[in-house]
MDTraj code that builds the backbone (N, CA, C; nanometers):
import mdtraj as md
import numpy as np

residues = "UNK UNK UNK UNK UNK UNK UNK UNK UNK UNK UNK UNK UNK UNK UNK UNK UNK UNK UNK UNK UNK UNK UNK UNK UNK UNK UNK UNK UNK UNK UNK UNK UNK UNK UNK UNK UNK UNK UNK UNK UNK UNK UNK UNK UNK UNK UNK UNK UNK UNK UNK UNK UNK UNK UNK UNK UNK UNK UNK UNK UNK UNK UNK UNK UNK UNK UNK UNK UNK UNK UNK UNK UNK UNK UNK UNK UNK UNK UNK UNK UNK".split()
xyz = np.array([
    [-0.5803, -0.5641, -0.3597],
    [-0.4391, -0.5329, -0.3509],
    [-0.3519, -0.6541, -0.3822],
    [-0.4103, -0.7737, -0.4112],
    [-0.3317, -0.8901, -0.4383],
    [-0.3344, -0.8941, -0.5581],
    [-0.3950, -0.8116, -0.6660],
    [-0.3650, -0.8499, -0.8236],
    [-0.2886, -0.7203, -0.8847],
    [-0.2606, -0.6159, -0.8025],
    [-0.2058, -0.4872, -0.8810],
    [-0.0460, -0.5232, -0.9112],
    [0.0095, -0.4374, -0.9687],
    [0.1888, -0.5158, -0.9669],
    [0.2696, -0.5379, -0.8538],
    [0.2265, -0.4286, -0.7060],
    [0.2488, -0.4531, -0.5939],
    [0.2239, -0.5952, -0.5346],
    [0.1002, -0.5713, -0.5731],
    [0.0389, -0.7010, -0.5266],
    [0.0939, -0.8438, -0.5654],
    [0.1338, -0.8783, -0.6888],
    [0.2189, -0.9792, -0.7297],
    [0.3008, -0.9745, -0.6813],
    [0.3716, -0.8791, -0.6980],
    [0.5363, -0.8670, -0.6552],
    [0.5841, -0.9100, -0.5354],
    [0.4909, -0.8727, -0.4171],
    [0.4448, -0.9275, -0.2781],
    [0.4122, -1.0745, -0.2711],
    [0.3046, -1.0529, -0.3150],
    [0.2215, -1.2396, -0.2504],
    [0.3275, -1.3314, -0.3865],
    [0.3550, -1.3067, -0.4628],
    [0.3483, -1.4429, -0.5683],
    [0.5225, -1.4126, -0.6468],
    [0.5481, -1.3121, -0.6488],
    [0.6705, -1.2965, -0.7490],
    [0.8375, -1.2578, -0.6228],
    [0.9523, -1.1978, -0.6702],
    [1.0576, -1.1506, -0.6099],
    [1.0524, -1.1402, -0.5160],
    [0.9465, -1.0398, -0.4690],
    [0.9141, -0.9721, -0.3433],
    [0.8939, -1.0646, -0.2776],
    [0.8331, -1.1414, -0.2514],
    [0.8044, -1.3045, -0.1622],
    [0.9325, -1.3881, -0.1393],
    [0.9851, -1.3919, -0.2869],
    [1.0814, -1.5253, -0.2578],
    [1.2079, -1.4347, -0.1893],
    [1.2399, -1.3422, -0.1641],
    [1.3698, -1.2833, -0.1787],
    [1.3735, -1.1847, -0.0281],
    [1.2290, -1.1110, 0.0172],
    [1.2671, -1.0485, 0.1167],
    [1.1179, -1.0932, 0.2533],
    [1.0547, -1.2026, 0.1800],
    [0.9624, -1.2830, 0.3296],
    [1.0446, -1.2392, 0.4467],
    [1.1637, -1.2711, 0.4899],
    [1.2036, -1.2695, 0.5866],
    [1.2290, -1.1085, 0.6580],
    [1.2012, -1.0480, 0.6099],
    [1.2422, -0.9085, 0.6577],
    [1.1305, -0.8165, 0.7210],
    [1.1467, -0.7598, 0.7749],
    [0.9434, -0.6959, 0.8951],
    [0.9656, -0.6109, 0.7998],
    [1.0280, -0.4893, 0.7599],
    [0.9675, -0.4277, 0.6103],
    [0.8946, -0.4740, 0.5273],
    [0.9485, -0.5572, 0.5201],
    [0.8325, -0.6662, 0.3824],
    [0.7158, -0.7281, 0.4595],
    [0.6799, -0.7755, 0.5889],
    [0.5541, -0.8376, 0.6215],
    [0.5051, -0.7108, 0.6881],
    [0.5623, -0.5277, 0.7238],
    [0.4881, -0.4484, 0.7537],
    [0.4142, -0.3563, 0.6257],
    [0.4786, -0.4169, 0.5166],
    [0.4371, -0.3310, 0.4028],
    [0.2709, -0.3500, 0.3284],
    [0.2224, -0.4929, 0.3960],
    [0.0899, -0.5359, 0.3383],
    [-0.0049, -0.4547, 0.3987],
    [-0.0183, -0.4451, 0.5291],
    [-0.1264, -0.3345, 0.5576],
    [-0.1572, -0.2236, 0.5116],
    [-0.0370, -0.1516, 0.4931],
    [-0.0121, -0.0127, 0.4288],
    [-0.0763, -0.0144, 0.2830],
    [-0.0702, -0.1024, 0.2327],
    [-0.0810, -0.1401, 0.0660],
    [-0.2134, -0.1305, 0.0804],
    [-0.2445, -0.2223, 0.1194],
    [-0.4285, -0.2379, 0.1207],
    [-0.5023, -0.1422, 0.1917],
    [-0.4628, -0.0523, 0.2779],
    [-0.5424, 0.0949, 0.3012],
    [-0.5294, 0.1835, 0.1777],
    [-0.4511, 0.2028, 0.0730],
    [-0.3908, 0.2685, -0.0117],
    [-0.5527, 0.1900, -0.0855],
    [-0.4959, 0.0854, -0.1232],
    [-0.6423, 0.0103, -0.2266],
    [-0.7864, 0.0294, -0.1906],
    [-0.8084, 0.0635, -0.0501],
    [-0.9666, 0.0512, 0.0011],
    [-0.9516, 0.1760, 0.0199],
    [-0.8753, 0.2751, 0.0842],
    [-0.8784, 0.4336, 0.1343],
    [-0.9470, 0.5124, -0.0465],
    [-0.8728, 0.4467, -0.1352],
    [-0.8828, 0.4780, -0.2600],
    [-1.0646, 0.4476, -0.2874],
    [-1.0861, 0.3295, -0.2838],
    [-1.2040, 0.2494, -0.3582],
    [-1.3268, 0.3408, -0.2156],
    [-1.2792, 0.3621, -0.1684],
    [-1.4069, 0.4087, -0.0688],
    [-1.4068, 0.5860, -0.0942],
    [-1.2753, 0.6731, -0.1503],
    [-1.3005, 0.8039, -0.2048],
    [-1.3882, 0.7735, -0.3164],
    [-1.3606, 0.6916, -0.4212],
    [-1.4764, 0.7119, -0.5140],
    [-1.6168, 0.6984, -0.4646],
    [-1.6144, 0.5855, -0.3841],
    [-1.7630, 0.5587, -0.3541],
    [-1.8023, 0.7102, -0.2872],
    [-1.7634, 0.7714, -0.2106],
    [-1.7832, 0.8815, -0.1003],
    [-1.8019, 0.9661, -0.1905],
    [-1.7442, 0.9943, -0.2955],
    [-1.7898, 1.0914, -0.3983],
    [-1.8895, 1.0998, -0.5123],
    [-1.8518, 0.9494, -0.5085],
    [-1.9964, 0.9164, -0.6236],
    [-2.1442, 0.9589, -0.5203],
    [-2.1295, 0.9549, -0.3884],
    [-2.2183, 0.9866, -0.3526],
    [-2.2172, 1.1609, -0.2598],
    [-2.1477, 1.2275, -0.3248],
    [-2.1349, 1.3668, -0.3303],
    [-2.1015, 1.3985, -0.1807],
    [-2.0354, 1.3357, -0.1169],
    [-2.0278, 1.3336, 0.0380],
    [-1.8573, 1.3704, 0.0531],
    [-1.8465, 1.5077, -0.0511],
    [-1.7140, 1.5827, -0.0138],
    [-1.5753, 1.5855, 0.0875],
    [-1.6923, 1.5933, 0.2213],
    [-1.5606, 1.6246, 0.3756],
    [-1.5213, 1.4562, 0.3707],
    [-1.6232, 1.3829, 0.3785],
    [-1.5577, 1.2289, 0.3946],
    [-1.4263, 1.1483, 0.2782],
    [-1.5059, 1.2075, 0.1179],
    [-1.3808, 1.2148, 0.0545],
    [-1.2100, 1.2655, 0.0427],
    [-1.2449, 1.3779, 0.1346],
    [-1.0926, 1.4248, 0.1717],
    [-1.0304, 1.3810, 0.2599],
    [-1.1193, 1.3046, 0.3636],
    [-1.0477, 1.2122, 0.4389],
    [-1.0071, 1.1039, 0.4051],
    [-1.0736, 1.0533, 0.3050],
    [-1.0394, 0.9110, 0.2755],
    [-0.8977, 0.9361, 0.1899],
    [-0.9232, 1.0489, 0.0891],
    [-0.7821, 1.0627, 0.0028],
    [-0.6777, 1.1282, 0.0842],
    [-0.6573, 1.1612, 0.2010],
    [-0.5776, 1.1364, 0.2853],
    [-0.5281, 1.0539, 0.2844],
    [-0.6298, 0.9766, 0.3707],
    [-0.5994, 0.8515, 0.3979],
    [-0.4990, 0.7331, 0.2947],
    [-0.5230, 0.7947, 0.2080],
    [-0.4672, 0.6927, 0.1012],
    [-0.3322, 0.7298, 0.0918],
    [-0.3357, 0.8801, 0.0960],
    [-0.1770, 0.9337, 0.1001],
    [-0.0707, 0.9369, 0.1435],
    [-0.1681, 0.9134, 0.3184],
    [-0.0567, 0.8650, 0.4007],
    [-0.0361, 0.7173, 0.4125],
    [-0.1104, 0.6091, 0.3491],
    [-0.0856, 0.5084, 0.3302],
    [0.0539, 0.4761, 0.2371],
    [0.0315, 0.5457, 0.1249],
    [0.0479, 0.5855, 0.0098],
    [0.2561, 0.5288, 0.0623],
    [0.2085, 0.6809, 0.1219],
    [0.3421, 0.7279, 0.1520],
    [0.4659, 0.6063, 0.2654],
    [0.3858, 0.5389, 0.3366],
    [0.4647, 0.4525, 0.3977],
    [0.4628, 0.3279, 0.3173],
    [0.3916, 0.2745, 0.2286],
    [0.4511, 0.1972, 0.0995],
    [0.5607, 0.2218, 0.0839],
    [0.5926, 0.3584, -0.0003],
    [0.6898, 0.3821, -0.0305],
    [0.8200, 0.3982, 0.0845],
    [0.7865, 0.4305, 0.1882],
    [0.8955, 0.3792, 0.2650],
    [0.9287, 0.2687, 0.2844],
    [0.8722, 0.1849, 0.3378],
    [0.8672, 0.0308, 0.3344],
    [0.9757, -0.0405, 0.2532],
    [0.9126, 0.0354, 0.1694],
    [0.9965, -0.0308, -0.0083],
    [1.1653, 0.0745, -0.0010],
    [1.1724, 0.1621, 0.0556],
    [1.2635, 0.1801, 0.0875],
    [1.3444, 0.1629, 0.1750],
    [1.2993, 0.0814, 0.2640],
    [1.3652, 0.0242, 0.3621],
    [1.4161, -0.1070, 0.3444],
    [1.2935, -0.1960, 0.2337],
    [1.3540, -0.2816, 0.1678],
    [1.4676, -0.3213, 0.1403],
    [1.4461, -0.1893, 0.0507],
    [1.5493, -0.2210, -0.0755],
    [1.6881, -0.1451, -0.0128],
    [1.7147, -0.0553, 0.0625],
    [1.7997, -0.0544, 0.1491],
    [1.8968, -0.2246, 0.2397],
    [1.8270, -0.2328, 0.3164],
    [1.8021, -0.3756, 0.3238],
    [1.9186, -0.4815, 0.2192],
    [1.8565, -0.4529, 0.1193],
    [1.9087, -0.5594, 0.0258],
    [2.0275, -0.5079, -0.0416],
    [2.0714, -0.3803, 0.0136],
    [2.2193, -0.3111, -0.0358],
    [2.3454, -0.3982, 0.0836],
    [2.2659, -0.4032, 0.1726],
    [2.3835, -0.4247, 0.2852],
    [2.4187, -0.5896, 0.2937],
])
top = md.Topology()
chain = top.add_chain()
for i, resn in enumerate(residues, 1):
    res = top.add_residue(resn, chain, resSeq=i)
    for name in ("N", "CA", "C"):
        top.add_atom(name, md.element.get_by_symbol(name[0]), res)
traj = md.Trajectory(xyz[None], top)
């Protein structure tokens, strides 16, 4: 999760220099990286034909998924005011 565009954008680019200071931005890394492993562990779970565990995991990713994107909307909210 540290090399995707999130991932820059976070550890190394804007996202770092501009909103470090804000708990949106240091609560948004966990979320990110369940999204990256919830993901990398559905394939594995499927590559090994193990169905019910795959639907949990792509859950899992979804609802990860999904508070990213809040995060980032709370952000960037944030940076209106």
């Amino acid at each position: 999760h540290h090399n995707c565009r999130l991932g820059k954008w976070y550890f190394q680019g804007e996202g770092k220099s501009h909103f470090a200071a804000s708990a949106n931005y240091r609560e948004l890394d966990h979320p990110h990286q369940d999204v990256h492993n919830s993901g990398v562990a559905a394939i594995n779970s499927m590559t090994n034909d193990n169905q019910e565990a795959t639907l949990k995991l792509l859950q899992k990713m979804e609802t990860a998924s999904m508070l990213v994107l809040s995060k980032l909307e709370a952000i960037a909210l944030e940076s209106e005011s």
